[in-house]
N, C-alpha and C positions, 0 to 999 in steps of 0.2 A: 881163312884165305880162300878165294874165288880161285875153282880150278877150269877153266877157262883152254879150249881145244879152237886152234885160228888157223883156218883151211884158206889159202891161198890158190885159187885158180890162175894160171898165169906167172905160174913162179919160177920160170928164170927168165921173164920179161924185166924193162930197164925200171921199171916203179917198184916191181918186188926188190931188185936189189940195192935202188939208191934210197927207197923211199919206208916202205912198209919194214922190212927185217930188220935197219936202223931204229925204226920207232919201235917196233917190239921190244929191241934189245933193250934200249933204256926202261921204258917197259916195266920188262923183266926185273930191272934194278932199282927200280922207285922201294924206297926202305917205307915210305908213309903208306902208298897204297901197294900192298906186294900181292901179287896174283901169283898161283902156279900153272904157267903156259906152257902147252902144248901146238905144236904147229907144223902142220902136212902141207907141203910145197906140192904142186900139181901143174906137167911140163910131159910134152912130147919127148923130151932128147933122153939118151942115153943115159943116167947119173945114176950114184951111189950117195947115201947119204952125206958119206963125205967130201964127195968130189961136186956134189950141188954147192955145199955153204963153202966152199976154195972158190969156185966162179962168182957166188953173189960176195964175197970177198975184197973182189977184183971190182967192183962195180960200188960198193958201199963207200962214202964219204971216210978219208980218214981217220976223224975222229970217233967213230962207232965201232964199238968191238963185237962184232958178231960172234966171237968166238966163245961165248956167253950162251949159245945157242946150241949149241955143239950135242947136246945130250938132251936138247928139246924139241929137235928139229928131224921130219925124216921126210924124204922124198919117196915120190908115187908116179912112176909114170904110165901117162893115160892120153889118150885122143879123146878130149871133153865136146865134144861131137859125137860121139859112137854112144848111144843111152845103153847098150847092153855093159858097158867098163864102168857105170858108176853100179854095179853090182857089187864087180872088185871094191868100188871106193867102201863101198857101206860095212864089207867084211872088216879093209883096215880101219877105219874110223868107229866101229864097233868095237875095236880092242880098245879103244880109248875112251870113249863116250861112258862106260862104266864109271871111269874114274872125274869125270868134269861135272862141272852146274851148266856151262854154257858152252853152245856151240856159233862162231861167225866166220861165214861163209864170205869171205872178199873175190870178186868177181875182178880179173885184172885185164876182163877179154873184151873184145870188139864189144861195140853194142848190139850188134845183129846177136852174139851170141847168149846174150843175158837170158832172155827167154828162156831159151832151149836149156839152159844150165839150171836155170830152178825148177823148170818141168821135172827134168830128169831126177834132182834128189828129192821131188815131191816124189816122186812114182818108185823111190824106192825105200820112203819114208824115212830119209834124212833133215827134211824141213817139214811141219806139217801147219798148217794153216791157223790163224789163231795163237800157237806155243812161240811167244815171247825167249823159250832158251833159244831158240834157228834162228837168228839174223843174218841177214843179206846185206852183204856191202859193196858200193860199183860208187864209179866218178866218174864225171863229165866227160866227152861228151853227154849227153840225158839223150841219145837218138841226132840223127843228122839233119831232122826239121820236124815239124809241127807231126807230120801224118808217122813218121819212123818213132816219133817221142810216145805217141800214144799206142801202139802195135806195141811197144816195151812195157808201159807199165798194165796195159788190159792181160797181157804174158802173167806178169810178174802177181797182180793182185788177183788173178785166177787162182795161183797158191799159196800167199802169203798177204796177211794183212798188212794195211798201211805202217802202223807201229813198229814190222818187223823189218822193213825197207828203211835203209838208211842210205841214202844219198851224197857223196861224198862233194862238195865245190872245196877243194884245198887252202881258198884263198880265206873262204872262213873261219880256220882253224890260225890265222896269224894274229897274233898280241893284241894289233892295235885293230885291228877287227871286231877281235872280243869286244876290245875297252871300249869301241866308237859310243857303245849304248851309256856306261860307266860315266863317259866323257859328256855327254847329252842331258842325261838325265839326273847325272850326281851332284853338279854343277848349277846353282843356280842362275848364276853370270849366264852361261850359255841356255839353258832350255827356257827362259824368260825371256830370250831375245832369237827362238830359233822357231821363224814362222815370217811370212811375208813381207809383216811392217819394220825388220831389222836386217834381215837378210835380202842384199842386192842379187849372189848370185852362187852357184857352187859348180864347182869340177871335180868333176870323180880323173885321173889322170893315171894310170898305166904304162908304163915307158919301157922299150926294150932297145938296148944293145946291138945284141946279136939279130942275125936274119931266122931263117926257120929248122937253122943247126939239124940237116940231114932229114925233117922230118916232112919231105916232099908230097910221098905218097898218101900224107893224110889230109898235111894242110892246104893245098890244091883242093883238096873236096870240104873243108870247113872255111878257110878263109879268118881274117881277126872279128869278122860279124857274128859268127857262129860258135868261131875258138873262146872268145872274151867276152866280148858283149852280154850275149846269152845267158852265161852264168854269171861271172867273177863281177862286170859295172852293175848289171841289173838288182844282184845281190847287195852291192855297196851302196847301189840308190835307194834300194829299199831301206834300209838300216838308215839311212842318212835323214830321208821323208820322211819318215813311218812317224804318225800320231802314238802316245804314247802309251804302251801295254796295257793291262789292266791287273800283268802281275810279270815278272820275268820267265812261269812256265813259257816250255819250248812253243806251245800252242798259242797261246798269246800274242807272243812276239811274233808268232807266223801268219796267224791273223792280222795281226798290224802291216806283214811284209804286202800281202797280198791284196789291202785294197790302196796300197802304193799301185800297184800293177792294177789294180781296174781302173787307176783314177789318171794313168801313165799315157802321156802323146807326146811325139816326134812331129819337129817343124820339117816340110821335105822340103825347103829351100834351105834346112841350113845342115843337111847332110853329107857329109865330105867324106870322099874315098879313094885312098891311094895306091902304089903299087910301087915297092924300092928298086932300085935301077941295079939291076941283074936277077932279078927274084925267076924272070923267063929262063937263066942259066943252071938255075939250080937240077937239083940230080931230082926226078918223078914229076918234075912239075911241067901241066902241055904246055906244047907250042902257044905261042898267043893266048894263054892261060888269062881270062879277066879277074882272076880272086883277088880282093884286097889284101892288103899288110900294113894298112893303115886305116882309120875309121874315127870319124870326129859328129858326133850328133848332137844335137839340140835336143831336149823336150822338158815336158814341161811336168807338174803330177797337179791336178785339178783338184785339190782339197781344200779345207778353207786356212789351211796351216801356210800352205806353200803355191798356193793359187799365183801365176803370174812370174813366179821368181826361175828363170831360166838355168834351168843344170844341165852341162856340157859333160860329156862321156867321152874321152879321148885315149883310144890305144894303137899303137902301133909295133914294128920292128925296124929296126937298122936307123935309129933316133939316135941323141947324142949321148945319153946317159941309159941305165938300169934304171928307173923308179918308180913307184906307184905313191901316190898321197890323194888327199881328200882336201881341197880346200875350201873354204867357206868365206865369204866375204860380202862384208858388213856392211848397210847402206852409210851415206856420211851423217853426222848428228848437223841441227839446223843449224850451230855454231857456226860449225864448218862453212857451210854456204856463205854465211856473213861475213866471216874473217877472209880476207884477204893474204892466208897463207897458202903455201903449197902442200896444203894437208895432203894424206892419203887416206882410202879407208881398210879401217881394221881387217885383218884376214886372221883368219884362223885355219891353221897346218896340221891337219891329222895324217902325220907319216907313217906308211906302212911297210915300207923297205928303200932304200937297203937297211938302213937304221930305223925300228919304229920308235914314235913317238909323239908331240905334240908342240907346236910349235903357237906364239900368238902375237901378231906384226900390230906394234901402239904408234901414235904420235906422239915421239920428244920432242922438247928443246934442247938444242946443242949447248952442251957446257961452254961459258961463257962469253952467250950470243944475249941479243934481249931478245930474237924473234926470230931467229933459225930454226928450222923445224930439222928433224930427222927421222925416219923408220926406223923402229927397234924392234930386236924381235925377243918373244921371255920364252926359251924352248926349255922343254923337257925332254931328255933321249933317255926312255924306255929299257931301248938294249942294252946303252952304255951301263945305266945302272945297276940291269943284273946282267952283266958279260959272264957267257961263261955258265950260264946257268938259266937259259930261254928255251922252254920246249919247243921244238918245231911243229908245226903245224900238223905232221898226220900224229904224232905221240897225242896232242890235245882229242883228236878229232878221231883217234882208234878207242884211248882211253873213256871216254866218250859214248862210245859206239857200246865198249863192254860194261858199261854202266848205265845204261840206256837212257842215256841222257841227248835228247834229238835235237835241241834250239840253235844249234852249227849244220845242222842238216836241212837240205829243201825238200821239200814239201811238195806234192805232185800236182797239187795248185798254182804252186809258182810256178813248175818247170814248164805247164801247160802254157799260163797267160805270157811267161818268158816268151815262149820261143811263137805266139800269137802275133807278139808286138815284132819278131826277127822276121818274122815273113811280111807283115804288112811295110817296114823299110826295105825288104827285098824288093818289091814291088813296084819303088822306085826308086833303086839304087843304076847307078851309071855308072859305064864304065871306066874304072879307075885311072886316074892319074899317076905320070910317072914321078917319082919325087928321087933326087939325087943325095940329099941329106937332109938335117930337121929344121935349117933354114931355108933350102929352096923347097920345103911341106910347109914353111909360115906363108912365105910368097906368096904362096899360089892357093892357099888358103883365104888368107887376108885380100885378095882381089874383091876389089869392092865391096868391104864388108870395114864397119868400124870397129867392132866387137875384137877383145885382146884374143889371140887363135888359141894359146895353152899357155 
């Protein structure tokens, strides 16, 4: 059994407690892969180790019993800014580190502060450079633009090699995330037909609900260009385009990710940017604040797979539903052109929430019609079929991390060319549009454009 020591920076922040101590827990309880976990919470406030796991408690989804942790868990309080208290950390963490094979360091803190955090437990030789048992874990943001992204990882690869950096994008830890490749490449129907002469057009689609639920002070200075874009579509384009591996390692695949992004352009007349009617009222956000809450791009990826075929990246907040899917759609067969029915063409639905799964929209004929046509769709629901029993996203992607297994994780090549292409449409982004709900954002979208808006 892997005895496994998981250092939490940032632990009575709201990821430690809805996100990360949930996925431990289960974790913990996996009877096929059983680890013996250890885990030091690390927090400015006042706690005891019992009066930390009652707060993260309070914070944890129902259904997760923390209380599983109770006798695995202790608290450390430290100002992770002061380098002379990871002195203190290396004492406690020394008591422990006897008894472990591995030690992962999750980083729950600003990105200014990544740096300064693996300096410090390099300098007291709690990580050291090259030893694969020290990994570093942190999530997106990757840095607030191109010049903050690279001051983070020249920080970070000063003491740790690429291998020991795991990079969290959450959104690649979801089911049908995984599957998209499963889905692509296991399938002969689809990767036979998944290249410019079959494929008319694809949307990567993103949908939110709610507006920016309290979280003013941050999203004012990222906006949905820098929140979504950057990581969660640019990562689902890549997986969508990408020529095909030359094995499943995580390397492969990331090679494949990455000359999606060299081969990757934006049309800047078909970039659209919005802003929901009241987002000015919200609590931290400035007067006259231009950041978007909405964002519809064009581009294209120059390869000779996907050469021409127009993929649409659309995210927003305060829209009609929650959703995110991947659709794909099909050019029409020369039949089609000829017959004189009201065909449609085939799409293909790779649902990623709320329900994942797989959806594929055919041409029938209407039971007993001689030349009715109808849309039908042949779905598969993912979750419905294992309810009750679907890891969440950080379990996949912690799990993962302590098995060092990287191919869910980005790669410092991506996150550079990513945020390359976020600057060059900063460059001609305009000031955003107000949109009152997801039909007066079609409106005003679709003004003199024939293209379907999402």
């Amino acid at each position: 059994m892997k005895r496994i020591l998981f250092v939490i920076f940032g632990g009575t922040g709201d990821l430690a407690g809805r996100k990360l101590l949930p996925a431990l827990s289960k974790l913990q309880t996996d009877r096929e892969n059983p680890i013996d976990l250890s885990i030091i919470a690390i927090a400015r406030r006042d706690h005891t180790d019992a009066s930390y796991l009652r707060e993260m408690e309070e914070h944890a989804p129902a259904s997760f019993d923390l209380g599983i942790l109770e006798k695995r868990i202790s608290y450390f309080k430290m100002d992770v800014t002061n380098p002379q208290a990871y002195g203190d950390l290396k004492k406690r963490i020394d008591d422990v580190t006897g008894r472990t094979d591995l030690c992962l360091y999750y980083l729950a803190l600003s990105p200014e502060l990544f740096t300064s955090a693996a300096s410090n437990l390099a300098a007291v030789g709690l990580i050291e450079k090259g030893n694969k048992q020290n990994r570093v874990i942190f999530e997106k943001p990757f840095g607030t633009d191109l010049e903050s992204a690279i001051r983070i990882n020249q920080g970070l690869s000063s003491v740790l090699d690429e291998d020991q950096i795991y990079r969290i994008d959450h959104y690649l830890g979801k089911e049908m995330i995984q599957n998209l490749m499963m889905v692509r490449f296991g399938n002969r129907i689809f990767e036979d037909s998944w290249n410019n002469t079959s494929i008319r057009s694809i949307r990567i689609v993103v949908k939110e609900k709610e507006g920016i639920l309290g979280r003013g002070s941050y999203y004012d200075r990222a906006g949905a260009l820098k929140d979504m874009v950057q990581s969660h579509l640019l990562q689902m384009l890549s997986l969508v385009a990408m020529d095909v591996p030359l094995s499943y390692h995580s390397e492969d695949v990331k090679n494949e990710k990455s000359t999606v992004l060299d081969n990757l352009s934006f049309d800047p007349s078909a970039c659209h940017f919005g802003q929901y009617d009241g987002y000015l009222d919200e609590k931290n956000v400035k007067e006259n604040s231009s950041t978007e809450t909405f964002v519809r791009l064009k581009a294209h990826v120059d390869t000779p797979r996907f050469k021409g075929v127009p993929i649409y990246l659309t995210t927003g907040k305060k829209l009609s539903v929650k959703e995110s899917y991947i659709m794909v759609e099909f050019e029409v067969t020369s039949e089609q052109r000829k017959w004189n029915l009201p065909l449609k063409t085939n799409k293909l639905y790779i649902r990623i929430a709320p329900l994942d799964g797989v959806g594929l929209a055919l041409n029938s004929k209407v039971i007993g019609s001689r030349d009715e046509v109808e849309e039908v769709e042949l779905e598969y629901c993912a979750a419905c079929k294992a309810f009750g029993n679907v890891p969440e996203a950080y379990e996949r992607l912690l799990r993962d991390a302590m098995d060092g297994h990287k191919t869910l994780f980005a790669r410092w090549d991506e996150i550079e060319k990513s945020w390359r292409h976020i600057e060059i449409i900063k460059t001609n982004q305009k000031k955003p549009f107000v949109y009152k709900d997801e039909e007066d954002l079609r409106k005003q979208i679709a003004k003199n454009k024939k293209e379907v808006v999402f």
